[in-house]
C-alpha positions as CSV (number, residue, x, y, z in Angstrom):
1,X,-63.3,69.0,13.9
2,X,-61.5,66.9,11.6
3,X,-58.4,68.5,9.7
4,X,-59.6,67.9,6.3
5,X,-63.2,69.5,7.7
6,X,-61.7,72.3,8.9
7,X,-59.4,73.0,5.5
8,X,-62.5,72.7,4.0
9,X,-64.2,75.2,5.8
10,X,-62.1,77.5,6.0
11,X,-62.3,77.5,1.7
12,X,-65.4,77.9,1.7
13,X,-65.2,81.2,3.7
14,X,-62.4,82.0,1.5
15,X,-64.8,81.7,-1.6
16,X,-67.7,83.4,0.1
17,X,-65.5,86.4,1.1
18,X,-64.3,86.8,-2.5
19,X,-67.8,87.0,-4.0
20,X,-69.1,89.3,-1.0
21,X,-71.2,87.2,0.8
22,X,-69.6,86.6,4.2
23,X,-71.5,87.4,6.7
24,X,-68.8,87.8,9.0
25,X,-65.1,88.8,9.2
26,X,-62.7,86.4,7.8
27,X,-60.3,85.3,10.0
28,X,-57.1,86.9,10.1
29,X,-54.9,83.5,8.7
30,X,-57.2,83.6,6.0
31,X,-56.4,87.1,4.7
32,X,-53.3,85.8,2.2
33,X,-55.6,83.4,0.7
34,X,-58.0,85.7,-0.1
35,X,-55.8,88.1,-1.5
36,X,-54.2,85.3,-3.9
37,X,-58.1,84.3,-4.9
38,X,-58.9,87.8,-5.7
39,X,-55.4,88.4,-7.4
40,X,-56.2,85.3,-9.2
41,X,-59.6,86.6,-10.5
42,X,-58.3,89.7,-11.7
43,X,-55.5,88.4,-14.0
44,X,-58.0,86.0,-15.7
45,X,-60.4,88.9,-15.6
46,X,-57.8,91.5,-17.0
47,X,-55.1,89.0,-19.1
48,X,-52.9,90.6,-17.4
49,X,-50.8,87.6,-15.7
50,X,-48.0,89.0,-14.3
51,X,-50.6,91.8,-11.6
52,X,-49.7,91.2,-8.1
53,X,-52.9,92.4,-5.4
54,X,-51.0,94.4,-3.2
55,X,-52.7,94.9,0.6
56,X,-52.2,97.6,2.6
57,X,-53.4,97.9,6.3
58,X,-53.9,101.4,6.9
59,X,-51.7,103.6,8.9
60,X,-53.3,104.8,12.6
């Protein structure tokens, strides 16, 4: 798979992972993106522009 194929991909799962429709799990190297999509969302969905998405893995 080309490069540009497979950054193109991998946005897409990005974007279906953010609205809830992946099917699967999103790869690990893809879990900062998501978090800066979803952190993105919620400052243009709550004006507030300065809220960082803070995420946690849990504790055993």
């Amino acid at each position: 798979m080309s490069e540009e194929l497979r950054m193109r991909y991998e946005e897409i799962q990005v974007s279906m992972a953010s609205r809830g429709q992946l099917d699967e799990f999103l790869p690990p190297h893809l879990w900062e993106n998501l978090r800066q999509r979803l952190q993105r969302i919620y400052r243009k969905a709550t004006g507030e522009e300065m809220s960082v998405l803070i995420v946690e893995e849990p504790t055993p």
